[in-house]
TORPA-4810 file (N, C-alpha, C, O; in nm, 3 decimals):
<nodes>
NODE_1_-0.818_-1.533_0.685_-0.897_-1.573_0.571_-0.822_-1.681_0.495_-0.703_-1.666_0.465_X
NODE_2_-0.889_-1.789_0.465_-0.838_-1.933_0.427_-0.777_-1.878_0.266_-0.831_-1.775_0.226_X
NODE_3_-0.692_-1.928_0.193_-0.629_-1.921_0.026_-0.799_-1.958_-0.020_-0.877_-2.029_0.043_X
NODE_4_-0.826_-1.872_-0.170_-0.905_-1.864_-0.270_-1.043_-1.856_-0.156_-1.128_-1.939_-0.188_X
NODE_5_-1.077_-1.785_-0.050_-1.206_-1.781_0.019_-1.237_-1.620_-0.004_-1.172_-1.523_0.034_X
NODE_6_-1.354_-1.628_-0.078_-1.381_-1.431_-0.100_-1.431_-1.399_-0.009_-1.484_-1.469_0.077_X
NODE_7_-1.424_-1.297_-0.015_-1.452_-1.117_0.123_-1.554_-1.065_0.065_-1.566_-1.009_-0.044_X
NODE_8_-1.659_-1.101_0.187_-1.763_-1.077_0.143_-1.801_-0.900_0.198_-1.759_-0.858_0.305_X
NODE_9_-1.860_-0.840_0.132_-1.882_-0.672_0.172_-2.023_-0.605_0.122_-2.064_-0.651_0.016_X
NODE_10_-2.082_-0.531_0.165_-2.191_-0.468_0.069_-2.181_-0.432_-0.073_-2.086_-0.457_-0.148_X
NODE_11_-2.297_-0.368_-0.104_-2.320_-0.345_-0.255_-2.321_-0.204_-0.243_-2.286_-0.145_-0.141_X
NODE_12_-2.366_-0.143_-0.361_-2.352_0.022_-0.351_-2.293_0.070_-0.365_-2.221_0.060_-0.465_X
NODE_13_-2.278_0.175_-0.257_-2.108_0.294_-0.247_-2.009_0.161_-0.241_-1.893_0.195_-0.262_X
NODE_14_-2.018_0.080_-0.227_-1.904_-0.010_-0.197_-1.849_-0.056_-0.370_-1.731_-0.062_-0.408_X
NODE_15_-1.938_-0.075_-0.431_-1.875_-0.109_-0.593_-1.803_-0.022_-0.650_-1.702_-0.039_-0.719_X
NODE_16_-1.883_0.122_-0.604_-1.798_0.236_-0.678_-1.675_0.267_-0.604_-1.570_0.303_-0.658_X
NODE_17_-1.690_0.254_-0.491_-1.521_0.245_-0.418_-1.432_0.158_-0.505_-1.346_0.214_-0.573_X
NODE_18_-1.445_0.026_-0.508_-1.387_-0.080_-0.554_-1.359_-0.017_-0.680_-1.248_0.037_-0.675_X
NODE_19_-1.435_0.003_-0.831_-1.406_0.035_-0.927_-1.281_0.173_-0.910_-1.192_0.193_-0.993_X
NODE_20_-1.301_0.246_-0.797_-1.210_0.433_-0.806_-1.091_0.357_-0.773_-0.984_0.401_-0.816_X
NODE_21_-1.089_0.246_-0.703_-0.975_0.157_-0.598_-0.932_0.078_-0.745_-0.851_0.156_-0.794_X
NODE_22_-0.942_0.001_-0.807_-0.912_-0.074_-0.922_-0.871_0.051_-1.002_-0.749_0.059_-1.015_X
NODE_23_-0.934_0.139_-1.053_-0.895_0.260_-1.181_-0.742_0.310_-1.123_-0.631_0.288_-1.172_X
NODE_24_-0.775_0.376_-1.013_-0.606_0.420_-0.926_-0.500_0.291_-0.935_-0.397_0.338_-0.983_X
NODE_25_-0.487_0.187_-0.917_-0.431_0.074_-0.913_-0.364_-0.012_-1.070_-0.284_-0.104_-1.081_X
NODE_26_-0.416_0.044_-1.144_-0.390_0.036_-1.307_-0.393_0.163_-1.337_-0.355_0.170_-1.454_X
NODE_27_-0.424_0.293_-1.287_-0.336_0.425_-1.395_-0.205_0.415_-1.373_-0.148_0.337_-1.297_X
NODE_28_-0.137_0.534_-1.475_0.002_0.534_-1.522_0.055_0.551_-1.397_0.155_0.488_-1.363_X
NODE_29_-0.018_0.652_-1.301_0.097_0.644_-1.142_0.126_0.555_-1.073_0.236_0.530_-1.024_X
NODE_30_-0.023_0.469_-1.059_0.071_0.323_-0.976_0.109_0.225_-1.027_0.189_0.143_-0.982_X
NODE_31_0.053_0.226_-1.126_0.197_0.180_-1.258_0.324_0.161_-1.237_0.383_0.052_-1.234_X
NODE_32_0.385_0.305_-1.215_0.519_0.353_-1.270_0.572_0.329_-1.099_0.681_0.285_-1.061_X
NODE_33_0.432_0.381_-1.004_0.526_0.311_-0.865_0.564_0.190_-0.846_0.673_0.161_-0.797_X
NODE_34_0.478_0.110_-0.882_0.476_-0.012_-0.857_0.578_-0.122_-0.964_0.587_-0.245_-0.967_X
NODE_35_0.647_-0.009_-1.050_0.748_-0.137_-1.226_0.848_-0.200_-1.142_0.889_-0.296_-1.207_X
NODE_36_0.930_-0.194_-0.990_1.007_-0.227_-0.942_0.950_-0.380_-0.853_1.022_-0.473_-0.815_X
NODE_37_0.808_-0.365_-0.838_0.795_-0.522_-0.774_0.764_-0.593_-0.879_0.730_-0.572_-0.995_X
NODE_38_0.793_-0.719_-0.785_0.806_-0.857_-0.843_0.623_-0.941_-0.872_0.540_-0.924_-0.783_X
NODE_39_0.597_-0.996_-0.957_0.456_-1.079_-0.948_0.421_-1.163_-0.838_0.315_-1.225_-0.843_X
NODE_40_0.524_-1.178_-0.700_0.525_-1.269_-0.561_0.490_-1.173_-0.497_0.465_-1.219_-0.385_X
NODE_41_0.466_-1.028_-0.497_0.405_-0.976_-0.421_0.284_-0.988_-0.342_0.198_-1.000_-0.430_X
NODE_42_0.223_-0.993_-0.228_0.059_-1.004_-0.186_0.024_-0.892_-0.052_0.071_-0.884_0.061_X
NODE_43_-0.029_-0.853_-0.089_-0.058_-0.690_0.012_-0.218_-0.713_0.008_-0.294_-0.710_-0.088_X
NODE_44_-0.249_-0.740_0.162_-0.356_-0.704_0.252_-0.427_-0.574_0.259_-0.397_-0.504_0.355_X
NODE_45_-0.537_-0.518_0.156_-0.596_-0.395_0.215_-0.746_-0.402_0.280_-0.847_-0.416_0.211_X
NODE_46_-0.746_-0.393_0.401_-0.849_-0.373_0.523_-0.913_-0.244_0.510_-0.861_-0.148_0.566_X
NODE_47_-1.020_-0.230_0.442_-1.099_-0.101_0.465_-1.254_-0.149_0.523_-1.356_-0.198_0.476_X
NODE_48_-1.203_-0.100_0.656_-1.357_-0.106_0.777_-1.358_-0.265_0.738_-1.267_-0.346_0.752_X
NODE_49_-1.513_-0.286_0.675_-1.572_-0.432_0.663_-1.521_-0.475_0.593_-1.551_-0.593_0.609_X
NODE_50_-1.406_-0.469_0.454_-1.400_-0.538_0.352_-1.233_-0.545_0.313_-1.148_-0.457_0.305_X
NODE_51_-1.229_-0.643_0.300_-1.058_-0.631_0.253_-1.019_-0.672_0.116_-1.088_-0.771_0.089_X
NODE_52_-0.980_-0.657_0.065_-0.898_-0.638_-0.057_-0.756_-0.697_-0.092_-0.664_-0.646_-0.028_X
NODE_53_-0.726_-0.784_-0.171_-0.575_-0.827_-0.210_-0.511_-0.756_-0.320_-0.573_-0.763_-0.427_X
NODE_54_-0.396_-0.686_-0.320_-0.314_-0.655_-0.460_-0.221_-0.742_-0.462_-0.190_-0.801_-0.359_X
NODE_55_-0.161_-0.767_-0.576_-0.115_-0.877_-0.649_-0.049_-0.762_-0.805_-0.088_-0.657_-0.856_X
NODE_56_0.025_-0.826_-0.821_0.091_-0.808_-0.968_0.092_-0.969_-1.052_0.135_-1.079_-1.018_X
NODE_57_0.045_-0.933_-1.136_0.028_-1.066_-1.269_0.085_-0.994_-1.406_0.029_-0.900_-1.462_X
NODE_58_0.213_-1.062_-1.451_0.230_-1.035_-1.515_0.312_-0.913_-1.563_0.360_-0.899_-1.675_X
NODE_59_0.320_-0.819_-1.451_0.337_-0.716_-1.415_0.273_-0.618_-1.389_0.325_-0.514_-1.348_X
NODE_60_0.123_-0.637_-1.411_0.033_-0.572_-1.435_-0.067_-0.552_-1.258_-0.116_-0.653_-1.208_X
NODE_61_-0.075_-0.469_-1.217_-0.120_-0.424_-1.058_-0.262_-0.524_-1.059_-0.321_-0.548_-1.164_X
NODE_62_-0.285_-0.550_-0.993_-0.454_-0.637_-0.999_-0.503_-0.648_-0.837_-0.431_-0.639_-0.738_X
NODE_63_-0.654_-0.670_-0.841_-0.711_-0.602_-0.698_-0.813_-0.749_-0.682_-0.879_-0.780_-0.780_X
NODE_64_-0.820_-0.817_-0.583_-0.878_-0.927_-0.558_-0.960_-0.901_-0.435_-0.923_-0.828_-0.343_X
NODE_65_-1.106_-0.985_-0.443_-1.194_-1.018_-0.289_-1.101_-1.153_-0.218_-1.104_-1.208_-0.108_X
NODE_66_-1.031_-1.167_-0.322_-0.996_-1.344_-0.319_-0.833_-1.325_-0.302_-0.759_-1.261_-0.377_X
NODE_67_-0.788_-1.416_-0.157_-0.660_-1.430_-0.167_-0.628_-1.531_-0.157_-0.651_-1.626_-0.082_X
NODE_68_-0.518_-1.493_-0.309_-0.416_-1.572_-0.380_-0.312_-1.676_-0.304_-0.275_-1.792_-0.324_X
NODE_69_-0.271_-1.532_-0.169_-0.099_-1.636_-0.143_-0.120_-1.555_-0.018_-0.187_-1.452_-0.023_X
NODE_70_-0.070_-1.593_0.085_-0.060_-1.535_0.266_0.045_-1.380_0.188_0.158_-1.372_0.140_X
NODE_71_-0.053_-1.293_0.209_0.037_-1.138_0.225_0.133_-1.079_0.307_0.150_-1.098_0.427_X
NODE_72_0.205_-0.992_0.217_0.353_-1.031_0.297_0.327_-0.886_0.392_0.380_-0.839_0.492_X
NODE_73_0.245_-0.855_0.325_0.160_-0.690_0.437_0.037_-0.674_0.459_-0.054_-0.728_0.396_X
NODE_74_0.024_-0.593_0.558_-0.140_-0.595_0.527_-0.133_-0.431_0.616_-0.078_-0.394_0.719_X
NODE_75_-0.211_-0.372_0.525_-0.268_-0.219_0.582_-0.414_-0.193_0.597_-0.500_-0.213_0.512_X
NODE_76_-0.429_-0.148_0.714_-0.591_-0.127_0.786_-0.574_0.023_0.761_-0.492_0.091_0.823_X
NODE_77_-0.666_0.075_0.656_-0.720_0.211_0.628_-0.841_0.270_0.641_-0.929_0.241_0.561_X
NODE_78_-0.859_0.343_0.723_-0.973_0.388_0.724_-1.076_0.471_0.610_-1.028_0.579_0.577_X
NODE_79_-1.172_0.449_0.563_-1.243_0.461_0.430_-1.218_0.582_0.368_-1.193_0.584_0.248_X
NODE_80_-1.221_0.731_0.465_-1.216_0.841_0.496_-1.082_0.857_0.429_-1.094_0.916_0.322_X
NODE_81_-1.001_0.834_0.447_-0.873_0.857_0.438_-0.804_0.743_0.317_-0.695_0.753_0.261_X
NODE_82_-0.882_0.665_0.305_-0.865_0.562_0.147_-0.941_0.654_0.010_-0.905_0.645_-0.108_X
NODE_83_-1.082_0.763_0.077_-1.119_0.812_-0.002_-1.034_0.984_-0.042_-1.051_1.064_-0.134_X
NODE_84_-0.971_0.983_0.040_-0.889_1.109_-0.004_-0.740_1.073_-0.056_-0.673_1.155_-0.120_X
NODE_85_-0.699_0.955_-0.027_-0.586_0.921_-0.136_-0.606_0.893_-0.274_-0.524_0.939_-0.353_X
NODE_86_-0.701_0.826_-0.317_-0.797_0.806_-0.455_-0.816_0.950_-0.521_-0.767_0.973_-0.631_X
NODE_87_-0.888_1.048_-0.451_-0.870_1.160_-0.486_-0.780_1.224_-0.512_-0.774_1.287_-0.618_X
NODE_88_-0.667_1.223_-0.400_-0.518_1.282_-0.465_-0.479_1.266_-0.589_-0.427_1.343_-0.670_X
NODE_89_-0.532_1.090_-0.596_-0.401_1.043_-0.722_-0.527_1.065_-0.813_-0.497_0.984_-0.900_X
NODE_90_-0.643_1.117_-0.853_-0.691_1.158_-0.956_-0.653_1.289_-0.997_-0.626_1.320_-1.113_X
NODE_91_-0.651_1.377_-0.880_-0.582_1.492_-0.939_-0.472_1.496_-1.079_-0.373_1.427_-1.107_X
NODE_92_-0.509_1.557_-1.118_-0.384_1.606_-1.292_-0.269_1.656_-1.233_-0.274_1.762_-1.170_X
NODE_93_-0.141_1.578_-1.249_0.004_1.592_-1.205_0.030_1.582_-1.074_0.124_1.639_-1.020_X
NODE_94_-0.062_1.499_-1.011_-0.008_1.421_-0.905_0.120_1.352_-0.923_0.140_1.320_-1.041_X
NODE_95_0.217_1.317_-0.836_0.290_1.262_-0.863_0.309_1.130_-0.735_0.226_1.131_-0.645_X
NODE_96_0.395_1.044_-0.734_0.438_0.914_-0.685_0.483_1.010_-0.521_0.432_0.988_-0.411_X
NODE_97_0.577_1.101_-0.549_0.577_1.150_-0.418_0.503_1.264_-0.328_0.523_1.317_-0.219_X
NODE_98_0.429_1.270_-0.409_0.283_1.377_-0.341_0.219_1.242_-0.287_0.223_1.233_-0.164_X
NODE_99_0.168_1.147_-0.347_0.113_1.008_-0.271_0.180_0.942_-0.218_0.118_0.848_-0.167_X
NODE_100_0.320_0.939_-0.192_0.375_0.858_-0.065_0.402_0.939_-0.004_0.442_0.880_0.096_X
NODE_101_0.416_1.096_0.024_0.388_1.175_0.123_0.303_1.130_0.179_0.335_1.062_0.276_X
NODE_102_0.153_1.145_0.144_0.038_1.100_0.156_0.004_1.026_0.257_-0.065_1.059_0.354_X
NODE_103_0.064_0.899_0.228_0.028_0.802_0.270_0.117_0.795_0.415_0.076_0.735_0.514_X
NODE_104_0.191_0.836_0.411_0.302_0.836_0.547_0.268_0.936_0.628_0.300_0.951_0.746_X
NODE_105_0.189_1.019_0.544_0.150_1.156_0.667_0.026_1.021_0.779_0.030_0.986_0.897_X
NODE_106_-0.034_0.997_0.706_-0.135_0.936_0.744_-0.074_0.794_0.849_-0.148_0.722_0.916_X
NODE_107_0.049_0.786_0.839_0.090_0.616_0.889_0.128_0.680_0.995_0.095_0.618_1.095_X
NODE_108_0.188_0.787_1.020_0.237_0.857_1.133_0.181_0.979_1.223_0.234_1.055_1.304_X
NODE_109_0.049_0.962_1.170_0.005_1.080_1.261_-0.075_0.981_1.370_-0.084_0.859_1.364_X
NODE_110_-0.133_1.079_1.478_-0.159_1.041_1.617_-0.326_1.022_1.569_-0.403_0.949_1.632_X
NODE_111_-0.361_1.091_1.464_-0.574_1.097_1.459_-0.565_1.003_1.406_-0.514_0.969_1.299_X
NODE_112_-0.642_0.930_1.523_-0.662_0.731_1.470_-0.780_0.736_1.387_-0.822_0.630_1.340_X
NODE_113_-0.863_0.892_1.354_-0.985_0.882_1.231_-0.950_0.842_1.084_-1.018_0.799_0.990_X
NODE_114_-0.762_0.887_1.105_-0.687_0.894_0.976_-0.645_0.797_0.949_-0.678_0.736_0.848_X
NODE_115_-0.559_0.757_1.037_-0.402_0.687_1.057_-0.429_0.544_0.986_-0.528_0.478_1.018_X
NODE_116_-0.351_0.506_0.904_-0.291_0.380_0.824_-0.205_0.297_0.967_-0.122_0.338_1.049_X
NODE_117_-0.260_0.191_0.951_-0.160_0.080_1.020_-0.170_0.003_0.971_-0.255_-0.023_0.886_X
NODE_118_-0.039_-0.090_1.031_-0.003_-0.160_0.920_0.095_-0.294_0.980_0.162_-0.292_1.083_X
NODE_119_0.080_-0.407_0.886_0.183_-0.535_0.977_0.223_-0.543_0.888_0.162_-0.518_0.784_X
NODE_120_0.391_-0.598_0.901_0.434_-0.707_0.821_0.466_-0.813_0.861_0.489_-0.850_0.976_X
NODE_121_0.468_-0.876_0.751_0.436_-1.064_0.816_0.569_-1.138_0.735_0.583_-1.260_0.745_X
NODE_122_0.661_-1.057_0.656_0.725_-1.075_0.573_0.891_-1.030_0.621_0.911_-0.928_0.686_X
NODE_123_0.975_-1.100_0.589_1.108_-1.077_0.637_1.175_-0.947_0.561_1.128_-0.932_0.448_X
NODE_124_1.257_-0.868_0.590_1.346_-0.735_0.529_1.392_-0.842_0.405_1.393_-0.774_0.302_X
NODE_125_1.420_-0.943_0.381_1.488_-1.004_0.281_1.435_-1.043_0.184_1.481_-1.025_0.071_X
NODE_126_1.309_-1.115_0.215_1.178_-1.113_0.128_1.115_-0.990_0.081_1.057_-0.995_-0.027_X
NODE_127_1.116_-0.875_0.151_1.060_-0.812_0.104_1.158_-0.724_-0.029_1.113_-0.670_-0.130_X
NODE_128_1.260_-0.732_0.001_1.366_-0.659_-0.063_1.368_-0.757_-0.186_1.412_-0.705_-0.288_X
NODE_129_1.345_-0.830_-0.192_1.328_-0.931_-0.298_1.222_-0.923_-0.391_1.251_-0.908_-0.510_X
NODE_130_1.136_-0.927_-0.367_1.009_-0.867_-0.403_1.048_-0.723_-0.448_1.026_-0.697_-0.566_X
NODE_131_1.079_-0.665_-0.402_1.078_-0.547_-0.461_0.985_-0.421_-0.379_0.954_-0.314_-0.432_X
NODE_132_0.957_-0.452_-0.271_0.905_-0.339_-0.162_0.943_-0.193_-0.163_0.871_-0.093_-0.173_X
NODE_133_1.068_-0.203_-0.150_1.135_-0.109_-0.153_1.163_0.020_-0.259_1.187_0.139_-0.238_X
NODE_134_1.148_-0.055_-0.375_1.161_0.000_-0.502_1.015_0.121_-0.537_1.002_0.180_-0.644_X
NODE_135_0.937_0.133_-0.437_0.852_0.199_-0.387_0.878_0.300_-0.385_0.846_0.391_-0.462_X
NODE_136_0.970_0.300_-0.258_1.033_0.429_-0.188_1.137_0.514_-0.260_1.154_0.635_-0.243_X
NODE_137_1.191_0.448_-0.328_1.323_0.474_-0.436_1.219_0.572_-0.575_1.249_0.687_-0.608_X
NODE_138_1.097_0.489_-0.636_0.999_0.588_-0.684_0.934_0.687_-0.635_0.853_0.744_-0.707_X
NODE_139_0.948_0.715_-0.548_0.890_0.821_-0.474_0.998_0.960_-0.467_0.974_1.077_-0.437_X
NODE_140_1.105_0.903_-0.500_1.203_0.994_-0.512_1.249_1.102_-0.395_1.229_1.072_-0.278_X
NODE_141_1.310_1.228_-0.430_1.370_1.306_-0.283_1.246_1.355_-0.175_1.254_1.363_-0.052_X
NODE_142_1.132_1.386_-0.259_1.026_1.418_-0.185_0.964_1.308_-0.077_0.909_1.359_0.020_X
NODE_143_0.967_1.167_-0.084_0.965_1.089_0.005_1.062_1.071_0.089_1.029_1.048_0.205_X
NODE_144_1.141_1.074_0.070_1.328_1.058_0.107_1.349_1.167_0.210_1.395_1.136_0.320_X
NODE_145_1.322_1.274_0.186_1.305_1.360_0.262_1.238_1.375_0.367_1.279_1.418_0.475_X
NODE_146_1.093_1.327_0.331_1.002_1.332_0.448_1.032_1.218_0.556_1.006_1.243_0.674_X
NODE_147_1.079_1.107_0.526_1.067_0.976_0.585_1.165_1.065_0.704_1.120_1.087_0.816_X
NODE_148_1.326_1.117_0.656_1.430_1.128_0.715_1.416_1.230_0.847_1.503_1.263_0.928_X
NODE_149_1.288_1.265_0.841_1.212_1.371_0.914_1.226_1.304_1.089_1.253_1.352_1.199_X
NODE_150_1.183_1.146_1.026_1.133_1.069_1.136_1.255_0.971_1.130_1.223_0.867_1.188_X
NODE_151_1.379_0.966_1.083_1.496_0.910_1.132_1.530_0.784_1.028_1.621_0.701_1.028_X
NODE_152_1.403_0.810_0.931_1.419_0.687_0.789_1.526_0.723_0.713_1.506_0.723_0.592_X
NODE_153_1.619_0.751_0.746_1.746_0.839_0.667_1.840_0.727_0.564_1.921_0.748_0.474_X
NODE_154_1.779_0.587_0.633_1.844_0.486_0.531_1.815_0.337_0.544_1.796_0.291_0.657_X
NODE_155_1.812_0.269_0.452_1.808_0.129_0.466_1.811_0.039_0.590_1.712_-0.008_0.644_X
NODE_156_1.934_0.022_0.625_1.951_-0.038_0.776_1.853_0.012_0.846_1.767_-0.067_0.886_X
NODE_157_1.840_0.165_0.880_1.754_0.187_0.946_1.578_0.184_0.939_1.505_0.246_1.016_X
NODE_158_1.543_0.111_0.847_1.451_0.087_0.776_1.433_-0.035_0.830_1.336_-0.052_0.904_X
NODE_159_1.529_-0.147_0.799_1.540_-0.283_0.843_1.537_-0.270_0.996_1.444_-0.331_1.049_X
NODE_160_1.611_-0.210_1.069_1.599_-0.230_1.236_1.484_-0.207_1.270_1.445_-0.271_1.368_X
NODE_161_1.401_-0.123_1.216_1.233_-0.083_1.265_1.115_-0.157_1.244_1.001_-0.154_1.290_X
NODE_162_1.191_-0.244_1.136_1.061_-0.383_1.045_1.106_-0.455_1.145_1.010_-0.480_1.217_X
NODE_163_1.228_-0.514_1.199_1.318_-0.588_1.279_1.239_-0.586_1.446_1.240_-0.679_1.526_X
NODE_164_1.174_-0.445_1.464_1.125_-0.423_1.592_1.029_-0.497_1.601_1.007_-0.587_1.682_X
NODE_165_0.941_-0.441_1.475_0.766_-0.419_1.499_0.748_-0.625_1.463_0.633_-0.667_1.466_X
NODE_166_0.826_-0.695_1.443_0.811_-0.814_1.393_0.832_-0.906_1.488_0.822_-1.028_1.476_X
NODE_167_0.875_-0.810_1.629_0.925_-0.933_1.738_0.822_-0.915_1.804_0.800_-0.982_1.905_X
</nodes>
């Protein structure tokens, strides 16, 4: 998709997605996940027909048809499973690492009805710059934990696996 060309998608259930997708994206949780990136951020979200840009302005999380700057990620979610993370994080005392549980249960399981995939198009250095990372660090032991499940036990090893999937 060419810089400033909008994504075009239906009307309907599709607005009220967008609005539950915008409300989650400015409450206090992805807020407080998100105070560690930088405003150079640009993240690709692919749901089925319609994709979506996040962006920080200002500091402030923001959700676009329209992209800004070539994304330094991009995640293909399936609607099903975009609509039960929205739900999570409405729940009362959800927290940052109940939703990046979440979201990683979903990046790593085998039911492709579920499963998050995902590219990066962006270097370990850039992204660390940006502030990617500072994600995972909000997510605290409960993410930390789970990742280490699957051998994410640390940085480097974080970098050798972006290092793989990029060649």
């Amino acid at each position: 998709m060419k810089k400033g060309r909008k994504n075009s998608g239906s009307k309907g259930e599709e607005a009220g997605f967008e609005q539950r997708l915008n409300a989650f994206l400015s409450s206090p949780l992805a807020s407080k996940a998100s105070r560690g990136m930088s405003d150079r951020i640009s993240i690709a979200l692919h749901l089925e027909n319609e994709t979506f840009f996040f962006h920080k302005k200002k500091g402030i999380n923001t959700l676009s048809r329209v992209e800004e700057s070539r994304p330094d990620v991009h995640f293909w979610v399936p609607k099903n499973t975009a609509r039960h993370l929205l739900a999570l994080g409405e729940l009362p005392g959800t927290g940052i690492g109940t939703i990046g549980v979440a979201i990683f249960e979903r990046i790593f399981t085998a039911d492709e009805s579920i499963k998050i995939k995902f590219r990066v198009d962006a270097g370990f250095l850039s992204l660390w710059g940006k502030g990617y990372f500072s994600v995972l660090k909000a997510g605290g032991p409960e993410v930390a934990s789970y990742l280490a499940r699957f051998g994410f036990d640390s940085l480097s090893r974080v970098r050798e696996v972006l290092k793989s999937i990029r060649s």
